[in-house]
N, C-alpha and C positions, 0 to 999 in steps of 0.2 A: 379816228376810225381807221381799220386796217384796209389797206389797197393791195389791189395787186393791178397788172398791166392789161386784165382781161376787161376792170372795170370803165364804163364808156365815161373821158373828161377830159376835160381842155390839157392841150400842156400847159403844164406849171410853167411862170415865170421863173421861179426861184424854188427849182427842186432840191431838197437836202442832200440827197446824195446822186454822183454820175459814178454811172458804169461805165468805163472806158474798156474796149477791145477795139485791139488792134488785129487784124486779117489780112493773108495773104494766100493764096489757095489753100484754104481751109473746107476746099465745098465737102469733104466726107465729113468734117466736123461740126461746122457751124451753127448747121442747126438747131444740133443737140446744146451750142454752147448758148443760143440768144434765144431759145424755148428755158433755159434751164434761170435764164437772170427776167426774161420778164416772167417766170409764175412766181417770182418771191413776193412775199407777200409781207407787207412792215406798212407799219404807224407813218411813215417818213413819207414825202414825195421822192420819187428816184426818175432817173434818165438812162438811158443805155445811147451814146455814143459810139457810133461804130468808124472807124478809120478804114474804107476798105481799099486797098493801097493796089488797084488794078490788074485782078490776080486773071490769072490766064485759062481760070476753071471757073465752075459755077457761082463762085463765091459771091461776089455783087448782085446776082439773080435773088439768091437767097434770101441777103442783106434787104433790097429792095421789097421783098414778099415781106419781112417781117414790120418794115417803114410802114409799108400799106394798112396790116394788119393792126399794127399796134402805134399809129400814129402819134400817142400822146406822150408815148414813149420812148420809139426808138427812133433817133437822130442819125441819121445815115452821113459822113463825110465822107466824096467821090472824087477825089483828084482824077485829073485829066489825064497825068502820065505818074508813074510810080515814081514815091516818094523817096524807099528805101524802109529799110524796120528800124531805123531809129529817129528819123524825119515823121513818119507815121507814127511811133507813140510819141513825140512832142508835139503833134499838132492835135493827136487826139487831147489830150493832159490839157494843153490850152485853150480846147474847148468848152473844157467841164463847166459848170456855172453851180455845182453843189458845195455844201459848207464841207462835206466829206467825198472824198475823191477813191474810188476802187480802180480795179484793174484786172482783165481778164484776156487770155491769150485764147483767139479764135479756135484752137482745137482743147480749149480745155472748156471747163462745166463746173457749175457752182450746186452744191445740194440743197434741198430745202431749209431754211430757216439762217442760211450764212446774211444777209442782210440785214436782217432784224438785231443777232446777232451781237452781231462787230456796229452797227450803232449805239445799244444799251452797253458795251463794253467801254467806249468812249466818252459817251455820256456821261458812264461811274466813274471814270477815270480821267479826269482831266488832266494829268501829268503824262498822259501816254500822248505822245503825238501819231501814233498809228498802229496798226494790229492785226494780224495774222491768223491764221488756223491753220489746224491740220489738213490734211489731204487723202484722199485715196490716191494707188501710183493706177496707171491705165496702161493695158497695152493698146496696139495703134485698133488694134479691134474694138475696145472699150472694156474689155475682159479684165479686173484687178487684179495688181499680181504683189499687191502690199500698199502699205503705209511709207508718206514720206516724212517722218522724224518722229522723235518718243523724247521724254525728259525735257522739254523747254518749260521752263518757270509762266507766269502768267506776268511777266514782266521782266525786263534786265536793259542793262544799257551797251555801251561801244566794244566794254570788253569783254560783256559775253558773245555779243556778236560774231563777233571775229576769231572765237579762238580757236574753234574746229573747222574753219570752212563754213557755206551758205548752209543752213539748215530751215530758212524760210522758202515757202513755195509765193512766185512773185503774183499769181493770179490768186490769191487769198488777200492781198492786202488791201485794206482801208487807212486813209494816212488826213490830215487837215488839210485843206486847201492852202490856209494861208502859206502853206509850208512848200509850195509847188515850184515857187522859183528857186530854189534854196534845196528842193531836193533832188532836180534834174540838171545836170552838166550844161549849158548852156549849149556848148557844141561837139562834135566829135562821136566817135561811138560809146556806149557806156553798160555797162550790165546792174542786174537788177540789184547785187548785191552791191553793189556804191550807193545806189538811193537809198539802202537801208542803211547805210554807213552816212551819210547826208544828214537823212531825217535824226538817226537819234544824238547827232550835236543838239539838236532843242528839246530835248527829252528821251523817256522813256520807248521802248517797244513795249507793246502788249500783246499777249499770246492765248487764244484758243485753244485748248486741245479737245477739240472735239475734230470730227473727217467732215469738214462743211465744205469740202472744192474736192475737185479730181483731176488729177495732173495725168496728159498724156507722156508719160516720161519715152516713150518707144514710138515715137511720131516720127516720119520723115521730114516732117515741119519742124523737127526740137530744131533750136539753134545750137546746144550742147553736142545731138548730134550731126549737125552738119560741119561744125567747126569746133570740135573739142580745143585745139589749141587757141584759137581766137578768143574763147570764150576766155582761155585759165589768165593769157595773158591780161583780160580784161578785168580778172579778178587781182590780178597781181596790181594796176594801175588801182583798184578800189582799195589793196592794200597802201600802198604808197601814199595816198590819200587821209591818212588816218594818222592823227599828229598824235604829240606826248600828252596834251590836255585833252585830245577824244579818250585814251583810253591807257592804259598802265601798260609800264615797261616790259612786265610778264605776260601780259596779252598779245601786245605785239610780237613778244617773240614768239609766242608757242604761233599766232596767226601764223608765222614763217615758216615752221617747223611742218604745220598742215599742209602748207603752200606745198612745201618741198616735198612731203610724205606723197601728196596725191599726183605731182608731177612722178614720180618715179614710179609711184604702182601703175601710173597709165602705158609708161616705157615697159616696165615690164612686162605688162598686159599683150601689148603691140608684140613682143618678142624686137624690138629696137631700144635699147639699155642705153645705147647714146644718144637719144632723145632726150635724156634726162640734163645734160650736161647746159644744154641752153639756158634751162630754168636756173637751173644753178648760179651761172652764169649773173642771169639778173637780178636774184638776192643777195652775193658776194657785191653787186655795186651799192648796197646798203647796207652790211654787215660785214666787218670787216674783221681779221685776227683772231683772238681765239670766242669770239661769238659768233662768229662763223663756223667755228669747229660747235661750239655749243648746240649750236643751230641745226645742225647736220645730224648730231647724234641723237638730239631729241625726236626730228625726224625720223630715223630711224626706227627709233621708238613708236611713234604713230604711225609705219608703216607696219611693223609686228603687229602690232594691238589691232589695228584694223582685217590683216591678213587673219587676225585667231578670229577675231569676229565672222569673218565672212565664211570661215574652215568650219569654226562652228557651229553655225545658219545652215550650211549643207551638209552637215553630218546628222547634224536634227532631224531635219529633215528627210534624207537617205535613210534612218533609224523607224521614224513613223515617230517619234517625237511632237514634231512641229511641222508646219501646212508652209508650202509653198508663198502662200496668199499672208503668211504672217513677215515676212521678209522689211526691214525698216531702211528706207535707201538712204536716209543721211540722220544718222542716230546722234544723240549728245551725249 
């Protein structure tokens, strides 16, 4: 029988799947994000675990109104004093008690039918150990201003992953439980793209393309922007992470070449070109001699290609072409 959170029943002991969000003054968001996971409506038992990591705005208030309301449902965790945002998603993660673990960022929102979804995707697929969708992009108003990626296959593994950069949105994913200790770093900080570099050593990714989530990519809460370099270097350590048996010599390089491409268009962007020299810096401690020089040129390369892409998008556009709202923020 189909449920949803509005229906009156006990909590499950042994929900199929948990909703994990993690929250930090998210109160213009959250709402919208834990109205948006309990109306889904699936065959499954689910939970919404909420981590709210002691925000200094309405956030907890919220959190607590929707415990009350939807008791069988949402699971509120209240620390005393704040965690941190990487303390806070591994304590929510260690909460879960579902065969299928999701994940959702307090200012983001899931569309209808993403639940039901990414279960019957897993269920057909047992070789995928987790799976993803598209996304709508949000600005901080809720207003779309695009799509975030186009061309992902409905499956691939380490070395598709990795060769352009993140192309998965992290509040779309569904992954196995059992894979939970094996997919999160034990300690230290970590970004979203190392746990999908984690997970698929045991398999498969699986891919939706359909817009079943909505990323606030223009939040004051993104972590990309509050700490763009924290984040790249974060992605660089998810590189480093990724041996010769995860994934083909070709993969890894061109991974480096992207690394390098989006380091420099960011310095560019900035008008500070010697920003770019750090990054540099810490791919030459892994590539050495003339794969270094290889490295560098190929980069170069995916900085052109990216540059005509993005010259193109606003020419179209400027033309009457193409709509603002078609924009793809991390294409394959």
């Amino acid at each position: 029988m189909e449920t949803t959170a509005d229906d009156t029943r006990e909590a499950s002991d042994t929900p199929r799947v948990s909703i994990c969000v993690t929250a930090y003054n998210h109160g213009s968001f959250i709402r919208q994000c834990l109205q948006s996971l309990v109306d889904q409506r699936s065959t499954s038992p689910f939970e919404v675990v909420v981590g709210e990591d002691c925000s200094t705005d309405d956030t907890r208030a919220v959190v607590l109104e929707f415990a009350r309301r939807y008791p069988a449902v949402v699971r509120p965790l209240l620390p005393e004093r704040n965690l941190g945002m990487f303390a806070n998603y591994r304590t929510v993660q260690a909460a879960a008690r579902g065969e299928f673990i999701c994940h959702c960022d307090g200012d983001d929102a899931w569309e209808p039918g993403k639940l039901e979804a990414e279960v019957a995707f897993l269920d057909a697929n047992p070789q995928c150990v987790a799976v993803f969708t598209n996304a709508w992009v949000m600005s901080e108003d809720g207003t779309r201003v695009g799509v975030f990626s186009r061309g992902v296959p409905p499956s691939f593994d380490t070395s598709y992953l990795i060769r352009d950069g993140n192309f998965l949105h992290h509040s779309s994913m569904m992954y196995r439980s059992r894979l939970r200790e094996s997919a999160l770093p034990a300690q230290g900080p970590f970004i979203d793209f190392q746990v999908y570099v984690r997970l698929a050593r045991h398999g498969a990714l699986g891919y939706i393309d359909q817009l079943l989530t909505s990323y606030r990519g223009e939040s004051a809460a993104s972590a990309i922007g509050r700490d763009n370099s924290g984040v790249r270097r974060l992605v660089w350590q998810a590189l480093c992470d990724v041996q010769p048996v995860d994934a083909s010599p070709g993969a890894i390089r061109q991974a480096q070449a992207s690394f390098l491409a989006d380091a420099a268009y960011q310095a560019l962007r900035s008008g500070q070109p010697r920003h770019y020299l750090p990054w540099l810096q810490l791919v030459r401690a892994q590539v050495r001699g003339s794969a270094l020089l290889a490295t560098q040129l190929k980069a170069g390369f995916v900085l052109m290609r990216n540059f005509a892409r993005k010259l193109g998008f606003h020419l179209a556009v400027k033309a009457g072409f193409a709509k603002r709202t078609a924009r793809v923020f991390y294409p394959k």
